[in-house]
C-alpha positions in Angstrom: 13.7 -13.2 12.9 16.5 -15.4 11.9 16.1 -17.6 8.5 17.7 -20.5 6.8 17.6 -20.9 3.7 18.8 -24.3 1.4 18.6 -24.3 -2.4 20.5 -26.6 -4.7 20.5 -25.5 -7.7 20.5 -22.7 -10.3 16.4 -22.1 -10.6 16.5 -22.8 -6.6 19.1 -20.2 -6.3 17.1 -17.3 -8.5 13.9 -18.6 -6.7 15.6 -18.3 -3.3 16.6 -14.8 -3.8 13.2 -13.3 -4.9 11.8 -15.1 -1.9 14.6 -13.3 0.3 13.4 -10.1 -0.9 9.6 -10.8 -0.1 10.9 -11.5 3.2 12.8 -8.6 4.4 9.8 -6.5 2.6 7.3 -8.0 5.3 10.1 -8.3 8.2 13.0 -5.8 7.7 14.9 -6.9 10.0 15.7 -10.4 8.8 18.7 -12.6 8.5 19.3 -14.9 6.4 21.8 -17.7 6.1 21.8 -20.0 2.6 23.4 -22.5 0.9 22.3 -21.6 -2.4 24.3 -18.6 -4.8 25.1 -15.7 -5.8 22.0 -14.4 -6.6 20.8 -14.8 -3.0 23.8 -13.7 -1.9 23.0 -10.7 -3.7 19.7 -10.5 -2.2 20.9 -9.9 1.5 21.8 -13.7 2.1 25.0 -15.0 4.4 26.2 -17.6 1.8 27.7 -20.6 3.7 28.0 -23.2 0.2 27.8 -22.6 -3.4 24.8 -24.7 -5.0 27.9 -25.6 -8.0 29.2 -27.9 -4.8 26.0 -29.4 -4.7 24.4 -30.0 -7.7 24.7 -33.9 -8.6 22.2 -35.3 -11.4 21.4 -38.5 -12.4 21.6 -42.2 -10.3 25.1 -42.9 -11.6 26.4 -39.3 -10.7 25.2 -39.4 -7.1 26.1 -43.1 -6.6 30.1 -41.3 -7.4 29.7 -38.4 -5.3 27.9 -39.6 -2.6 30.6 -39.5 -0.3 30.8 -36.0 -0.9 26.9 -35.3 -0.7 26.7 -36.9 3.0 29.8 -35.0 4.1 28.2 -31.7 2.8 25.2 -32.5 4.6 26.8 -33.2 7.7 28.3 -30.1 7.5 24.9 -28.3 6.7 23.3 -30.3 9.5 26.3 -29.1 11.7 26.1 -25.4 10.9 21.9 -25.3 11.3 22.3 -26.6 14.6 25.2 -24.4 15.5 23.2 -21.2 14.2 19.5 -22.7 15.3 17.6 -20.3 13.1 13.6 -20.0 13.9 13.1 -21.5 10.7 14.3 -23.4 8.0 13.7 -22.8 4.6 13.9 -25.5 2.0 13.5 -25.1 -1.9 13.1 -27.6 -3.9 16.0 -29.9 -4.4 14.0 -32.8 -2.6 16.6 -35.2 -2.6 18.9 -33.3 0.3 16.3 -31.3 1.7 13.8 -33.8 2.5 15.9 -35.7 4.6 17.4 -32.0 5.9 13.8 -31.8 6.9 13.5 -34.7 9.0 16.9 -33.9 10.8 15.4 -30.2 11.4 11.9 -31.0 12.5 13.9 -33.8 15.1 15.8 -31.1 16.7 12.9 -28.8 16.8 14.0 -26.5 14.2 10.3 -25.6 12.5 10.6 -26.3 8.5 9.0 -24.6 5.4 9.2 -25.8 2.1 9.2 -23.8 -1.2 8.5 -25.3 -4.3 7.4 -28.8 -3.4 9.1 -31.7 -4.0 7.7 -33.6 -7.1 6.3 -36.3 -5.2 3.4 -36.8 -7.5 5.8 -37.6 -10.2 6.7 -41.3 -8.2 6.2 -42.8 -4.9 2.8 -40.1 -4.0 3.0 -42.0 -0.7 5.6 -39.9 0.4 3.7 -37.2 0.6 3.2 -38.1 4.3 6.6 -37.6 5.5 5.8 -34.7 4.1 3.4 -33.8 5.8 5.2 -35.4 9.0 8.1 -33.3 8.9 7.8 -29.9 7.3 5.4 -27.3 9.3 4.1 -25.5 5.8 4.5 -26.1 2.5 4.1 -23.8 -0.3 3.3 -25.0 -3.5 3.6 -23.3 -7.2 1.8 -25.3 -9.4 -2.2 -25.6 -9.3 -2.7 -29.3 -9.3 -0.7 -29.9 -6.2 -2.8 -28.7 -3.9 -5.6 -31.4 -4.7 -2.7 -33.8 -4.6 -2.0 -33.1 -1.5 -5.1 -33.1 0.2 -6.0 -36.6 -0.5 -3.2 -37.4 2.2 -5.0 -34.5 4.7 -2.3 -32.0 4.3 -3.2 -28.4 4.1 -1.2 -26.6 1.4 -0.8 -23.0 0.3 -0.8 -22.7 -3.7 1.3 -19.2 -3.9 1.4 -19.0 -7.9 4.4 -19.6 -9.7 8.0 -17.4 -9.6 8.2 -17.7 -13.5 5.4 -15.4 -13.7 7.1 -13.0 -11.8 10.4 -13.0 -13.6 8.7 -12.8 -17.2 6.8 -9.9 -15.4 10.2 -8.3 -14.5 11.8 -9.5 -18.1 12.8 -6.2 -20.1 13.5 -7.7 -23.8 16.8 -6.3 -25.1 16.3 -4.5 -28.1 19.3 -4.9 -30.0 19.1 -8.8 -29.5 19.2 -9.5 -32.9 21.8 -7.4 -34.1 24.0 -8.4 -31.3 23.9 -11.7 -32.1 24.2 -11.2 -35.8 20.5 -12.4 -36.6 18.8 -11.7 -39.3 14.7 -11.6 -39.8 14.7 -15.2 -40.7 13.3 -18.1 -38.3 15.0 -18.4 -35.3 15.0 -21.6 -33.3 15.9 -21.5 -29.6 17.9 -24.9 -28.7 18.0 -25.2 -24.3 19.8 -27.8 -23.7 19.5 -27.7 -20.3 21.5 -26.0 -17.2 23.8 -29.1 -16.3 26.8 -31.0 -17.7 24.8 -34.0 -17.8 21.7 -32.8 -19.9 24.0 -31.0 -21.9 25.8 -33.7 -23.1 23.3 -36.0 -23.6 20.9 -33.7 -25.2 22.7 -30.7 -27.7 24.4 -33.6 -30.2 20.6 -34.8 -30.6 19.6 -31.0 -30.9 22.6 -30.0 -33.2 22.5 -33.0 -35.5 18.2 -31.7 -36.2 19.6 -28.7 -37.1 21.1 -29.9 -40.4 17.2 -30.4 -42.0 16.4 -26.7 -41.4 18.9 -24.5 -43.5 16.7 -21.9 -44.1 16.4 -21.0 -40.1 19.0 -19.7 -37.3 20.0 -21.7 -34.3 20.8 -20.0 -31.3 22.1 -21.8 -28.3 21.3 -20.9 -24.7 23.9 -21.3 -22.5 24.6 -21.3 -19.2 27.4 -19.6 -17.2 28.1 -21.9 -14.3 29.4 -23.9 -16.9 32.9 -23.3 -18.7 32.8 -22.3 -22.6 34.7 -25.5 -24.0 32.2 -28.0 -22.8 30.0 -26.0 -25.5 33.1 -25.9 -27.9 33.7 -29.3 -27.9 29.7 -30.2 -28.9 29.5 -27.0 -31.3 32.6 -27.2 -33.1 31.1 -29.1 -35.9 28.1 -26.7 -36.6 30.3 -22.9 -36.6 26.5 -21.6 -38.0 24.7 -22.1 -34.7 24.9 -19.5 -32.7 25.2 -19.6 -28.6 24.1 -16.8 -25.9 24.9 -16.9 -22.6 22.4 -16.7 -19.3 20.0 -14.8 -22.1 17.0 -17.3 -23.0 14.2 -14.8 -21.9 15.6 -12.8 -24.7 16.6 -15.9 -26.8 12.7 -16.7 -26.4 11.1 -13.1 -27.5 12.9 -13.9 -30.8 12.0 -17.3 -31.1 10.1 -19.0 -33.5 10.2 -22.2 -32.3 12.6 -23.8 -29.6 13.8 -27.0 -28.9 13.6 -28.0 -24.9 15.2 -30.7 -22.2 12.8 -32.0 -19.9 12.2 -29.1 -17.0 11.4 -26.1 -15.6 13.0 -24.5 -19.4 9.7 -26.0 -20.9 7.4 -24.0 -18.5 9.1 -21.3 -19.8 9.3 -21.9 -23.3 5.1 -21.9 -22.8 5.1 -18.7 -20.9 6.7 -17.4 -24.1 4.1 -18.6 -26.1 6.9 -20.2 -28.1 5.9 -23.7 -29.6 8.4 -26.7 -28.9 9.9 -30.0 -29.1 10.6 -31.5 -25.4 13.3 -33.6 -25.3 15.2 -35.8 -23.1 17.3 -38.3 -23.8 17.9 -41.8 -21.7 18.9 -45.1 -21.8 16.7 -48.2 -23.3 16.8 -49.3 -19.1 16.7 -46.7 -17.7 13.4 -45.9 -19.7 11.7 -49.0 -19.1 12.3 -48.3 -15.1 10.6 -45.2 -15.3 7.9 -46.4 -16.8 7.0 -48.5 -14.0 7.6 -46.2 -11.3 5.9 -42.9 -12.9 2.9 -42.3 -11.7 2.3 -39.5 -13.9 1.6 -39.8 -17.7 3.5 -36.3 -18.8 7.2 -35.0 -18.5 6.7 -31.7 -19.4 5.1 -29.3 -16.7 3.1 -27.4 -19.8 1.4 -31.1 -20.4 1.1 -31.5 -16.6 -0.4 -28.5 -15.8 -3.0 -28.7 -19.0 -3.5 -31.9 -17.8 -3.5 -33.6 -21.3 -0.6 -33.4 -24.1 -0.1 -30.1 -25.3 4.0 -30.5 -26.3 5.4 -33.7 -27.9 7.6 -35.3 -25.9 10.6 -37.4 -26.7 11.9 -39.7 -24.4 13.4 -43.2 -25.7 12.8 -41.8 -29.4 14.6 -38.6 -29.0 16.6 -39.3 -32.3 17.6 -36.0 -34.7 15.1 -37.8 -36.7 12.2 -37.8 -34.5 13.1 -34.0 -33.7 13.4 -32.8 -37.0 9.9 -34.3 -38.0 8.0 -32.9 -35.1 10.0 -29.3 -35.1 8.5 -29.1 -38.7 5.3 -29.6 -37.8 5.3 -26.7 -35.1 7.0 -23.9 -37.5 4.5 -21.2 -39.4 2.2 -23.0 -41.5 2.8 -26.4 -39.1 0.2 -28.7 -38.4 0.4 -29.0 -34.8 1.6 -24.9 -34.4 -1.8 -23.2 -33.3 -2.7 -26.3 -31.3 0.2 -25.6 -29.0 -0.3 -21.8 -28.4 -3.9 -22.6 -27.9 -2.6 -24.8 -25.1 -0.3 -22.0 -23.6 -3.3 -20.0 -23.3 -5.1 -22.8 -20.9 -2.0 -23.3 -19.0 -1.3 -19.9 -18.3 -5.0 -19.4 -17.3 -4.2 -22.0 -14.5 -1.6 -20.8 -13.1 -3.2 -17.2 -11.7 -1.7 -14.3 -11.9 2.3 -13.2 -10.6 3.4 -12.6 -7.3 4.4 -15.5 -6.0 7.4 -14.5 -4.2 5.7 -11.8 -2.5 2.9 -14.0 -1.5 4.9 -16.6 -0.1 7.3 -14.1 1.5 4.1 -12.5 3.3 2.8 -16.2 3.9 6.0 -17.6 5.5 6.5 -14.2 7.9 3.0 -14.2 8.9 2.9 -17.8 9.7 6.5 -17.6 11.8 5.4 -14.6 13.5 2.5 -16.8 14.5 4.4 -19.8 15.4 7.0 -17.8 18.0 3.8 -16.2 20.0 2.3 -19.7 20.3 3.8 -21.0 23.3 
């Protein structure tokens, strides 16, 4: 069976190729064709775009690009219908998938989805076209599946691929020494895995650093960005230190960590590492989003707990603000047990690993299905 695959960004593209692998376990003799990266290149994929081409955050940032967004999605639209696979696979990145959904399910292409859009987060009501245009979806977090039935769509809650990579992680032993660490505190700073996040949130990270001399600062950075966009931010604090496409093994270490908004705080929890979560926007921009969230929580450790667990700062992430609440989640903090008591009912929630295989199993069954039924 023949299977295309669209993911738009770094987690989509790790994500992606896990799920490639689940598939040729269940139907060896699959193709696949992606616009995601190397990683599901790696995994057996035909790669037809890099996800670095792709990856626009922020209103502003897609207003700018978004003559280059609908010419890559002509292209992509092009290229399905040249290659008509006998399904299209969609992960995450709602913004260009959704509506590569619609285009699919008009030109009877059948349409999964992995990793649902976050439609709960603003505007639920689109959870219909949804529901109108993509065949199944598989969810991975445990309170989407109630979500969705109150619009009468049928979801499959396959668990959640971070439990499958921490059940892969190997810790490095010589971490530490590698990094020059000694047996002090170490506090994990993740700024994030775009320019944009980066930017806006390491000053803010960098500048809390100055009320903790006693601990170590370790920065987790990100390859698919160059080395002098972190130069230019760290060159002011030459005692942090930065690691690169390493924050499982960042995270062992960790004491604490500081965390933008995303799927890095989900992690950080995993970990059983208390945190900060941060992210940093303007006054208006703020005040939108408070009117069009439908949600009360940021972080998907609060979401999934379904009550604050993390502190998150939004409008009053000042170094201020951060230095105050990191203190209060180091050894001896008051909020410190509080948190990894919370880990322990998140993780309870979320089931056990094996996502990928389950929805590789799922999504091969179901097709199989789908090309008997006349």
């Amino acid at each position: 069976m023949t299977y295309y695959l669209i993911a738009g960004e770094r987690s989509g593209d790790l994500h992606g190729a896990n799920l490639i692998r689940a598939i040729h376990q269940h139907d060896p003799d699959a193709h696949c064709r992606a616009y995601g990266g190397e990683q599901m290149e790696a995994a057996g994929s035909v790669l037809v775009r890099h996800y670095r081409q792709m990856a626009f955050m922020g209103f502003l940032e897609v207003a700018k690009n978004l003559g280059t967004i609908r010419r890559i999605m002509r292209e992509c639209q092009a290229d399905l219908l040249a290659h008509r696979p006998d399904v299209l696979i969609l992960i995450d990145y709602a913004g260009f998938n959704l509506r590569m959904a619609r285009f699919a399910k008009k030109h009877g292409i059948r349409v999964f989805y992995y990793i649902s859009p976050k439609v709960w987060a603003w505007n639920p009501g689109r959870a219909r076209n949804i529901k109108a245009s993509v065949d199944r979806l598989f969810t991975i977090l445990p309170f989407e599946t109630a979500f969705f039935a109150n619009y009468g769509y049928e979801v499959e809650y396959v668990g959640n691929p971070l439990l499958d990579a921490l059940a892969d992680f190997h810790p490095d032993p010589d971490f530490r020494q590698k990094l020059g660490l000694d047996q002090s505190p170490v506090i994990a700073l993740l700024p994030g895995s775009r320019r944009q996040e980066i930017t806006a949130m390491l000053p803010v990270m960098l500048a809390a650093t100055r009320s903790f001399p006693a601990c170590q600062f370790v920065v987790g950075t990100v390859s698919n960005l160059p080395e002098t966009l972190y130069d230019d931010l760290m060159a002011a604090y030459p005692a942090v230190r930065r690691v690169g496409d390493s924050a499982y093994d960042l995270l062992h270490v960790a004491t604490a960590a500081l965390v933008t908004s995303g799927t890095a705080t989900l992690e950080t929890g995993l970990f059983k590492v208390p945190q900060v979560v941060c992210y940093k926007t303007a006054r208006w921009w703020y005040e939108i989003g408070k009117r069009i969230l439908t949600v009360p929580f940021l972080s998907l450790v609060n979401l999934i707990a379904d009550r604050s667990v993390v502190p998150e700062l939004i409008y009053d992430c000042t170094p201020d603000r951060v230095s105050a609440e990191l203190q209060a989640i180091l050894p001896g903090g008051p909020n410190r047990n509080a948190q990894l008591a919370g880990y322990d009912e998140v993780r309870q929630k979320m089931g056990e690993p094996g996502a990928s295989g389950r929805a590789g199993r799922a999504m091969v069954t179901a097709l199989q299905a789908m090309l008997k039924t006349p």
